[in-house]
N, C-alpha and C positions, 0 to 999 in steps of 0.2 A: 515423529512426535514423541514417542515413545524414549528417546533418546534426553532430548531434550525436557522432558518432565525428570529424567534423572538425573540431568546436570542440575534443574534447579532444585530437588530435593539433595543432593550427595554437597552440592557448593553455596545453596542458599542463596542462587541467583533469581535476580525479577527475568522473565523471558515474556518477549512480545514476539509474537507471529505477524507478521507485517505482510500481507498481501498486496503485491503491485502487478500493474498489467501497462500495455505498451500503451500510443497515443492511440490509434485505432480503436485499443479493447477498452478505452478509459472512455471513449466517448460514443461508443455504441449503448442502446436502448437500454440493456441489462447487463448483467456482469457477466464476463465469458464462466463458460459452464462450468469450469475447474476452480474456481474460486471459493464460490460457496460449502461444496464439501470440504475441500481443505483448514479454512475457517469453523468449520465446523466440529473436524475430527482435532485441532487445539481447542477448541472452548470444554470439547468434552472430557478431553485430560488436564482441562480446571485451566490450561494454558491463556493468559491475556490477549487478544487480537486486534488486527490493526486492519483497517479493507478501506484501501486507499481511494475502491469506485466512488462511493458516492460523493466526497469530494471533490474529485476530477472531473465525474460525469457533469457536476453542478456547475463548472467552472465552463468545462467546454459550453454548457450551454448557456451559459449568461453572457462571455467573455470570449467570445472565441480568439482573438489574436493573444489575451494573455496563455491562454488556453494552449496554444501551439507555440510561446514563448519558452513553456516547460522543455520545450523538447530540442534534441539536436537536431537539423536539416540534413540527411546524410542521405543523399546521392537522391533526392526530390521527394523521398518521404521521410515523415515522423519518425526518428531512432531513437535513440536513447537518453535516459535526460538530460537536459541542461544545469549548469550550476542553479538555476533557477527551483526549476521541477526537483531538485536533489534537499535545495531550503525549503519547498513546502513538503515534502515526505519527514525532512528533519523537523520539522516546526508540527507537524503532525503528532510524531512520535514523541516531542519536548511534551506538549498536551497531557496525551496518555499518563505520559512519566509523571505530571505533574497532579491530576487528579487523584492519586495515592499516595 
């Protein structure tokens, strides 16, 4: 993180921390354990963050086939994501971008 607070002080760049987790950790009850500190230790070096759970979590649970539409089917479970799940992490981060 530390790194990153000096690219955006030495280049004057905007930087988002964007936290993603797989299809499994996106729709379990709470957010896998590592998320939260991570998120946390960029907000504290003033860094912008991004925590993809509660969006996905809210999707799996209202929607569930768009839900698993995010993801690729790779060898009978949830892998990585689909062009799909890749426009809602982009369209997430346009958001971000765009409230400042």
């Amino acid at each position: 993180m530390d790194r990153l607070v000096r690219l955006r002080e030495d280049y004057g760049l905007r930087i988002i921390v964007a936290m993603q987790y797989g299809a499994a950790e996106s729709s379990g009850q709470e957010a896998p354990w590592y998320g939260p500190p991570v998120l946390e230790c960029a907000k504290k070096r003033g860094l912008e963050t991004l925590d993809t759970y509660p969006p996905l979590k809210s999707l799996a649970d209202r929607d569930p086939p768009r839900f698993k539409g995010l993801w690729l089917n790779e060898g009978g479970q949830l892998g990585h994501m689909s062009a799909a799940g890749n426009q809602l992490i982009a369209s997430l981060l346009r958001d971000l971008l765009l409230k400042k």
